[in-house]
C-alpha positions, 0 to 999 in steps of 0.5 A: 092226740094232742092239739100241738103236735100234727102229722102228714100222711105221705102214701102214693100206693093203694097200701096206705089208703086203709089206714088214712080212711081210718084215721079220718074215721076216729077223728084223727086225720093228718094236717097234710097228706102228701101223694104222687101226681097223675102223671105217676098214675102208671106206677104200681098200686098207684092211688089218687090221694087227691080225691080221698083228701078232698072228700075229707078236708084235708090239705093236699100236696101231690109231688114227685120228690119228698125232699122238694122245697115245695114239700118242705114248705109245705110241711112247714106252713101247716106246722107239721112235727111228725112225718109217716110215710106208708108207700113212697119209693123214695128214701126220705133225706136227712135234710126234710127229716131233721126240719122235723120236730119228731122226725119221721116212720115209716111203714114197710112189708116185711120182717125188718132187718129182713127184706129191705129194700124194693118190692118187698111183697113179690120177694116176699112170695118169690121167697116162698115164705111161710110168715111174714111181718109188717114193720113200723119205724123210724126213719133215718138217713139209711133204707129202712134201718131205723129202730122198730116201734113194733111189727106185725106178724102173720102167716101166709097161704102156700097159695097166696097172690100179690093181691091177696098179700097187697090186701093183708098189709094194708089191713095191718099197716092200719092197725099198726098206725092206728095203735101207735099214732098218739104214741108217736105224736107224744114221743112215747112210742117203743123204740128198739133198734134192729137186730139179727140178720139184715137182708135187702132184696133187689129193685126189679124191673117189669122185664123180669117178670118174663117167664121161663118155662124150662123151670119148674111148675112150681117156680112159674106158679110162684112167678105168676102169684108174686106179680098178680094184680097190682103189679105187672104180671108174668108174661111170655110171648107167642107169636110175638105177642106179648101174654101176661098170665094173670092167674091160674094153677098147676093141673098135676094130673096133666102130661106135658110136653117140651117146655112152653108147648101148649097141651089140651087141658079139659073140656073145650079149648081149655089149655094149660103150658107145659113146664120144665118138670113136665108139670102143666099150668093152666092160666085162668086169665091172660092179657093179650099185649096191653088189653084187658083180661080174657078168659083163655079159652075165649081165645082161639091162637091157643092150640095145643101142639103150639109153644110160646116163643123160647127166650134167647139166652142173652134175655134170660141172662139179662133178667137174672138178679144177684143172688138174694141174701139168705136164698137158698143155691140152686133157686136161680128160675126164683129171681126172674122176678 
């Protein structure tokens, strides 16, 4: 890597910590590394870069807003040529790219031109996709148009989780950087734009994770793996009570009943929810309100014959996204993400 030519490292998200660890590790680290505050801490995958930069030297900014003066100043004082950013909600402006001697990528979780946008990760599972991809490109003034330095690309589990997929792409988020960097730093990286169908996915907000039981089985377990840990999770109420299904499985030897009523699924007070399909899930962990994790059969409110609250229709509707490019109709219960 040449001595003349530095990098900052921008992530706030715990995606972008195994590619920093291992820079650091070949003896490559950025001049900078810039991350969220504490105050964002409650954002999803939140990640404190603070500790990591100071365990290993390095100059550490912690900001809210990439096109702040203080970034740009910073960016200028320790006479950085190529920003990379690896997990930042927020488009990187022209003005903090253009300061920039090599200008700036990014990395992003899905198959550019397809999926950009927001919450690429649960989109990516809510969408049922057999493969995926995680893209290296170069930033401009546009959300993830860039052209491609190079994609990643893997198949995934019918069953994966969010935290099963979060842990995937920071692998490969590392070793697409860790490929490219020197490359990029010399200005010889591949570069080719854009090309087949583009597709952005929408912004989704924690209310949309309420689940639905009049859908299927199937769309409630998709529902409930595509929002596990980091993110907030699928929830419904009870009794008021707000209770995020944070794992769990559809039991097919199960009957069930009218959607959302609980039915007896095994051996003591193990439950399971019934579904619009007539199918059963049966939670392997819930959340009561903000608690921690419970063991379902630890708690005692979970009698079968019982249902959970039904979502009026003006909540229901308040929850439904535009339609996603290139999903197929008829898979409206998908996008209560």
């Amino acid at each position: 890597m040449s001595e003349r030519r530095r990098y900052c490292y921008v992530s706030g998200l715990g995606l972008g910590v195994p590619a920093l660890e291992e820079l650091c590790a070949r003896g490559r680290p950025p001049s900078l590394v810039v991350s969220y505050p504490a105050e964002l801490a409650h954002r999803c995958g939140y990640a404190d870069y603070g500790e990591i930069a100071r365990r290993s030297g390095l100059p550490h900014l912690s900001t809210a807003d990439l096109n702040s003066d203080e970034t740009r100043e910073a960016l200028a004082s320790h006479g950085i040529d190529l920003l990379v950013v690896a997990g930042w909600s927020q488009l990187v402006r022209e003005r903090t790219l253009a300061a920039l001697p090599l200008g700036g990528v990014g990395l992003h979780p899905s198959p550019l031109p397809v999926g950009r946008g927001w919450a690429p990760l649960p989109w990516t599972i809510l969408r049922g996709m057999r493969s995926s991809a995680v893209t290296l490109f170069h930033l401009d003034s546009g959300m993830c148009t860039g052209d491609v330095v190079d994609q990643s690309w893997f198949d995934l589990e019918p069953d994966i989780t969010a935290t099963g997929l979060y842990g995937r792409v920071a692998r490969l988020q590392s070793e697409l950087l860790v490929r490219h960097l020197d490359g990029l730093l010399a200005g010889t990286a591949p570069r080719r734009r854009q090309s087949g169908h583009a597709s952005v996915w929408p912004l989704r907000r924690p209310s949309d994770g309420r689940i639905d039981f009049t859908a299927s089985g199937t769309d409630v377990d998709r529902l409930v793996r595509a929002l596990a840990d980091p993110y907030p999770g699928a929830f419904a109420l009870f009794g008021g009570a707000r209770i995020t299904l944070c794992g769990g499985e559809i039991d097919a030897d199960l009957a069930g009943g009218a959607p959302g009523r609980i039915v007896a699924a095994g051996e003591g007070r193990r439950w399971g929810v019934s579904c619009g399909d007539g199918s059963v899930f049966v939670p392997s962990a819930v959340r009561v309100d903000e608690g921690v994790r419970a063991e379902p059969t630890s708690l005692a409110m979970f009698r079968p014959g019982a249902s959970f609250d039904e979502p009026s229709p003006t909540t229901v509707s308040a929850t439904l996204h535009p339609p996603v490019p290139g999903q197929a109709p008829g898979h409206e219960s998908l996008l209560r993400a």
